[in-house]
C-alpha positions in Angstrom: 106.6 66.0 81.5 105.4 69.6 82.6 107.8 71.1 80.4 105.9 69.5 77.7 102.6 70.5 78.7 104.1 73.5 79.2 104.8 73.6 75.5 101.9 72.5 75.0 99.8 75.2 75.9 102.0 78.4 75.0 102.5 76.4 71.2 98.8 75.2 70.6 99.0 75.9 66.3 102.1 73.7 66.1 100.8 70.5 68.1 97.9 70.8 65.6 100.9 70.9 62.9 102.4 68.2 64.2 99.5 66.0 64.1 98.2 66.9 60.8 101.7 65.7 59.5 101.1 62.2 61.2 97.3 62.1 59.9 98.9 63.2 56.7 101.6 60.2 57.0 99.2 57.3 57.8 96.6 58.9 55.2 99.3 58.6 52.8 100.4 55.3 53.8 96.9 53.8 53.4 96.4 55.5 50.3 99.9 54.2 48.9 98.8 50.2 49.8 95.3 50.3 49.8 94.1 51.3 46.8 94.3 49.1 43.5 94.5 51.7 40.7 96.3 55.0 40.3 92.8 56.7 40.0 91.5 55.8 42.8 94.7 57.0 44.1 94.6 60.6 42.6 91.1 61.0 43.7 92.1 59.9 47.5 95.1 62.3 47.5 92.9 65.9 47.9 90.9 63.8 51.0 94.2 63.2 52.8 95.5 66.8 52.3 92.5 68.8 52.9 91.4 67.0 55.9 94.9 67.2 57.2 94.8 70.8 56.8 91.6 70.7 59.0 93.0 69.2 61.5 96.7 72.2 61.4 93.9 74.7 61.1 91.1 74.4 63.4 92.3 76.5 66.0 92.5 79.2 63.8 89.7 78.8 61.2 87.2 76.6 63.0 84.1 77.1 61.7 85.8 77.6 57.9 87.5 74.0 58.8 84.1 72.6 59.8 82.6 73.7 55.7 85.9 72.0 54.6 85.7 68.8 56.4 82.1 68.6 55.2 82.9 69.4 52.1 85.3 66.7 51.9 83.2 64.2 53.5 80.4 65.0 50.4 83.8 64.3 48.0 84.0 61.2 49.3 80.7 59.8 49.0 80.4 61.3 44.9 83.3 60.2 44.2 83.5 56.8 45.9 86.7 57.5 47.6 87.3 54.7 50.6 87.5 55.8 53.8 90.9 56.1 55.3 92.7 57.7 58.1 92.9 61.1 57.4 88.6 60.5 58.4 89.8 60.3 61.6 90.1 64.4 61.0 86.8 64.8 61.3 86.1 63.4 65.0 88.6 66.1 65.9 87.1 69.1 63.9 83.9 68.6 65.5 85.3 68.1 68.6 86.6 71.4 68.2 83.8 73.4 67.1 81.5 71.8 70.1 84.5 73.3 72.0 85.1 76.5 70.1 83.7 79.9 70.7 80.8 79.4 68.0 77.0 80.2 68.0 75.4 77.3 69.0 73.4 76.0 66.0 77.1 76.4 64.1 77.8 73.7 67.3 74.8 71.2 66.5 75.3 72.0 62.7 78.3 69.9 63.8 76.8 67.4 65.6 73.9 66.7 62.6 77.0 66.3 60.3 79.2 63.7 62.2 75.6 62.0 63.1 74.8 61.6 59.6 78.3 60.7 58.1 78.3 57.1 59.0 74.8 56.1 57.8 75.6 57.7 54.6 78.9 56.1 54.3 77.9 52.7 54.5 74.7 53.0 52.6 77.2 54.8 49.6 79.9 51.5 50.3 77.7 48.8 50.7 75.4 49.2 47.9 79.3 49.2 45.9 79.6 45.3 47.0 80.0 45.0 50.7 80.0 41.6 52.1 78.9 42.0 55.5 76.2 41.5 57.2 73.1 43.4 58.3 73.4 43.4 62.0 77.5 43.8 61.4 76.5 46.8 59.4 74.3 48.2 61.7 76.8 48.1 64.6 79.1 49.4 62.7 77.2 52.3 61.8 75.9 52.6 65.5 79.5 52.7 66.8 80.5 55.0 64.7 77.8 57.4 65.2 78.5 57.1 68.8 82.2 58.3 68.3 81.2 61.2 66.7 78.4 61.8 69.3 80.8 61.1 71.8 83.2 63.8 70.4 80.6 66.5 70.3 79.7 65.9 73.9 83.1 66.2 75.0 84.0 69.7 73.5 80.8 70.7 74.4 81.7 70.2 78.3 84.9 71.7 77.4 82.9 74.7 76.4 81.0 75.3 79.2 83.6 74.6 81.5 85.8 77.0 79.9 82.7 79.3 80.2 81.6 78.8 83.7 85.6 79.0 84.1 85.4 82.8 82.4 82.2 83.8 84.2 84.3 82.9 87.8 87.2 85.1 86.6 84.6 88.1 85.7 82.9 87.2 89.0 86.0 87.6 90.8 87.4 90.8 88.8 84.3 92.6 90.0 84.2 91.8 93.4 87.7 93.0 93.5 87.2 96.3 91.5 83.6 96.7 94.4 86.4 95.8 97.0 88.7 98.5 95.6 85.9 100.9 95.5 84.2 100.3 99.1 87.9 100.7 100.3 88.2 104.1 99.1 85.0 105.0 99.8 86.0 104.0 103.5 89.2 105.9 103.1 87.3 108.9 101.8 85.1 108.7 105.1 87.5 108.0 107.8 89.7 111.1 106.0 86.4 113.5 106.1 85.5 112.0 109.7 89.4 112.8 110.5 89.2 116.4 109.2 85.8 117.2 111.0 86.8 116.3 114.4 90.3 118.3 113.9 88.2 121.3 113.1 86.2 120.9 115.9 89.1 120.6 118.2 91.3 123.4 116.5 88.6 125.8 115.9 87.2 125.1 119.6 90.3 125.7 121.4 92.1 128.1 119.6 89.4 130.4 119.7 89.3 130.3 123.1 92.6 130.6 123.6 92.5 133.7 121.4 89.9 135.2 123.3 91.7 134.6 126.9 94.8 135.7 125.8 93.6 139.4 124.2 91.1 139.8 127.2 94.6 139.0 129.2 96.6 141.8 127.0 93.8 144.1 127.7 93.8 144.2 131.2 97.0 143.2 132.1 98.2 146.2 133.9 95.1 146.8 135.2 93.7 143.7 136.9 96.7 141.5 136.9 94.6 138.3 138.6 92.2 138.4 135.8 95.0 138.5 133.5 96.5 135.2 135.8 93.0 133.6 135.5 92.4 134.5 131.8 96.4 132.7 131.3 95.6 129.9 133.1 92.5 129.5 131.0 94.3 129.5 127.7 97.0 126.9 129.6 94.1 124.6 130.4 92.4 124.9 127.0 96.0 124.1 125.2 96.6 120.9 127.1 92.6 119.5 126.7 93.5 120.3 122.3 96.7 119.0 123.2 94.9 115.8 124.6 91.9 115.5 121.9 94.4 115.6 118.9 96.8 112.8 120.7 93.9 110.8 120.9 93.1 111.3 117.6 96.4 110.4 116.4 96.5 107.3 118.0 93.3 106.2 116.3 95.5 107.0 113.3 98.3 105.0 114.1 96.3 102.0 115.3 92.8 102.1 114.4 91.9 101.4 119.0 91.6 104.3 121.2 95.1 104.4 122.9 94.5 103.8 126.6 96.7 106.5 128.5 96.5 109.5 131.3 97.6 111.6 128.4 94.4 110.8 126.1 90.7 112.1 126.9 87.6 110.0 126.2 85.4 110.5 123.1 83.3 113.6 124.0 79.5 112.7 124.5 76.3 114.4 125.9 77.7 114.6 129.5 80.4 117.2 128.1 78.2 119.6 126.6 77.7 120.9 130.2 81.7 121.4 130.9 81.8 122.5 127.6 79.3 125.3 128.2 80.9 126.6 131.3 84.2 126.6 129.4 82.5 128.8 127.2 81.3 131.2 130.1 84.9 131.6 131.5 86.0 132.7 127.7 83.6 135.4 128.2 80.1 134.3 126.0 76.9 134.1 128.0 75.5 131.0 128.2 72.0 129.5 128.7 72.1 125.5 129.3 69.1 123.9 129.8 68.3 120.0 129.5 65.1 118.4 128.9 63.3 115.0 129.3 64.9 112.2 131.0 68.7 111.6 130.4 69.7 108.2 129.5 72.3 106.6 127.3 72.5 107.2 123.5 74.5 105.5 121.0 78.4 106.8 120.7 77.5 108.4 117.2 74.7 110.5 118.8 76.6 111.2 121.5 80.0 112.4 119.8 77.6 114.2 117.4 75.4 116.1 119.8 78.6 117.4 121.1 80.3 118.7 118.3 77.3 120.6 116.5 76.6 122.1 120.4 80.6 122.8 120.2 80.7 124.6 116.7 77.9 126.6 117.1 79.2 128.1 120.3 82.5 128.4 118.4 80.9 130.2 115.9 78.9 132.7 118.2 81.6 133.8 119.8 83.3 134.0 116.7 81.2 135.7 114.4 78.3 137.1 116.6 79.8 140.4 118.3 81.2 141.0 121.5 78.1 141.4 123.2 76.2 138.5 122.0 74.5 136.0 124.2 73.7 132.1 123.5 71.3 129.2 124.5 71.8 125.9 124.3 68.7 123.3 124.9 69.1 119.7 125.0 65.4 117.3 124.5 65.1 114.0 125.7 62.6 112.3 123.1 60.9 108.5 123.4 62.8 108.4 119.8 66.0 110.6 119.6 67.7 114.0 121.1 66.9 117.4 120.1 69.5 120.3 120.6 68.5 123.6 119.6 71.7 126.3 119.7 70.0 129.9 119.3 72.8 133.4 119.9 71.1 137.3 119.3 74.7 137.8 117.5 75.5 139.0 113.9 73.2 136.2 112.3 74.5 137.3 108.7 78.4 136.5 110.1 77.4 133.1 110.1 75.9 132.4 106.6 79.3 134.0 105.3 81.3 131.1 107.7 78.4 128.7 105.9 79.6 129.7 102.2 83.4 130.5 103.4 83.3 134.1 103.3 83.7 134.6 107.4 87.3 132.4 107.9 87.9 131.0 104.3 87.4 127.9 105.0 83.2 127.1 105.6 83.6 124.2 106.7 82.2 125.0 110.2 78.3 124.3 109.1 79.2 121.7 106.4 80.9 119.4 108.9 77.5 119.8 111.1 75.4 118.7 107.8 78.0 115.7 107.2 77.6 114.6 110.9 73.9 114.6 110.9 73.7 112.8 108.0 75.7 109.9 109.3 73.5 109.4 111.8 70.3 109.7 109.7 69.4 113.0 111.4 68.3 116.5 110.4 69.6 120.0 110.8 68.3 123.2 110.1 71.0 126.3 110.4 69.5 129.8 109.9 69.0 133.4 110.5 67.1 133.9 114.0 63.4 136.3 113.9 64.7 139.1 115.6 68.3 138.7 114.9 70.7 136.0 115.6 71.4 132.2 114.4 69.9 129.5 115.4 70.7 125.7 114.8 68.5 123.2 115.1 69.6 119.6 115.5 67.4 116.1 115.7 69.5 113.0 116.4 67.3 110.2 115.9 68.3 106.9 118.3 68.5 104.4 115.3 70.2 105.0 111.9 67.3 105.9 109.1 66.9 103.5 106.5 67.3 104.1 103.0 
């Protein structure tokens, strides 16, 4: 049985086939025995073809099948042919345009047609010597017009079924392809996120480590203790880069902060303080100062704070001259945290690093804007009056709205 629905729907044009040859059959038949003369025998012939070859055709040619069942229909009643069972054809081509992808007055075109068939038949046949009776006559007609009412209504459901059917599947499709997009815009994220807090722990540490370790060359055979401190410096700088990118990798592998002696917390505003005297012991001059109240900020503020704070220190002692001396000011607001990073350094140095003239990469105050922006803050990044840079950060407590 469901290998011949199967067939059924993969062969639609030849089940129509099939049927038009039975209409065709018991048209034939009927017209064979029904009829008294060979005229009215000839003239019933064309009616059994053509609407036969409505009914094989009105898949394929529906609206062109409609004309020709009508057509045929109005050959009947001027030439007096008799109804016979090829008429049954014409139920099932309306049936098909209610179902059909047709505008809709082709639709109720339909429906007026099959409507006014029976009426018009039995006024045409039973002014030509009918012996019933009026009330038989008039439920004859009434039943009939129902049939072909009924017929109508039913491809029209099909119709809107198969539409509301459609709209689903187009529903669907796009909420897949917005699925498929919001996915990679996530991907996109998590890969810039990913990139920005590598930079800040490569760029952090390795500089430092290259600052220890040529202050330890230089004075080496001089002051071998400084030399010691400077190496144990660079030792304890490569196992906290050491620690950051493990736990950055295992937020890679599975998505949770991996819970082990050998991974360090997120960074937050507590750190900017240890971060600054790491600083100092890599040589920079330092100014910390915090006001307002300290309380608890969200993660994202927090993580942020900490890496503009850590990047702009990166980039003073990288770019602002060996004698260049930095501030770093943390405010408390009612609404948010201001930081405000200031150096008397090579100011210039660091709108090179901005455009990607300083390292070749720029990415230093980009990541900064990115990071703001994801917490619905602002930045400002400039030369300093007087000489210098100066950054200028405000982290507001709550996202900003859009």
């Amino acid at each position: 049985m469901q290998r011949l629905y199967d067939f059924l729907r993969r062969h639609p044009t030849g089940v129509d086939s099939f049927w038009a040859v039975v209409l065709f059959g018991f048209g034939m038949l009927q017209v064979a025995g029904g009829y008294d003369s060979t005229g009215e025998r000839l003239i019933a012939v064309p009616v059994v073809i053509a609407l036969s070859a409505a009914v094989a055709l009105r898949r394929k040619w529906t609206v062109p099948m409609l004309w020709v069942t009508a057509g045929t229909g109005l050959y009947q009643l001027l030439t007096g042919s008799l109804p016979n069972a090829a008429d049954f054809a014409m139920l099932v081509v309306i049936y098909t345009v209610a179902a059909g992808d047709v505008p809709r007055w082709i639709s109720r075109t339909a429906l007026g047609l099959g409507l006014a068939a029976p009426p018009l038949a039995q006024l045409r046949w039973g002014l030509t010597g009918s012996e019933s009776t009026g009330p038989e006559e008039v439920f004859t007609v009434v039943l009939l017009m129902a049939m072909f009412a009924l017929s109508w209504v039913l491809g029209d459901s099909v119709r809107t079924r198969r539409a509301y059917y459609a709209q689903l599947v187009e529903r669907n499709q796009r909420l897949e392809n917005e699925r498929a997009a919001q996915a990679q815009v996530a991907v996109a994220a998590e890969r810039a996120r990913i990139a920005r807090e590598l930079h800040d722990v490569v760029a952090h540490n390795v500089s430092v480590m290259v600052v220890q370790a040529d202050g330890a060359a230089y004075v080496m055979d001089a002051s071998p203790e400084l030399a010691k401190e400077a190496l144990q410096t660079i030792s304890g700088t490569g196992r906290q880069a050491l620690a950051e990118m493990r736990r950055l990798l295992g937020v890679l592998r599975t998505g949770e902060p991996q819970e082990s002696e050998d991974y360090v917390p997120q960074p937050d505003v507590e750190q900017i303080e240890v971060l600054v005297e790491q600083v100092r012991a890599a040589g920079l001059t330092v100014e910390f100062a915090v006001e307002g109240a300290p309380r608890q900020l969200p993660s994202g503020v927090e993580l942020t704070a900490y890496r503009i704070v850590q990047e702009a220190l990166t980039n003073t002692r990288k770019h602002g001259g060996p004698d260049a001396r930095a501030s770093v000011r943390l405010v408390y607001f009612d609404d948010g945290l201001g930081l405000l990073v200031e150096d008397d350094g090579r100011g210039a140095a660091h709108e090179l690093y901005e455009d990607g003239g300083a390292d070749g990469a720029g990415h230093g105050l980009i990541g900064m804007r990115e990071r703001v922006g994801m917490v619905g803050g602002t930045l400002d990044a400039g030369p300093r009056p007087g000489g210098g840079f100066r950054i200028s950060a405000l982290l507001p407590l709550k996202k900003q709205q859009h």
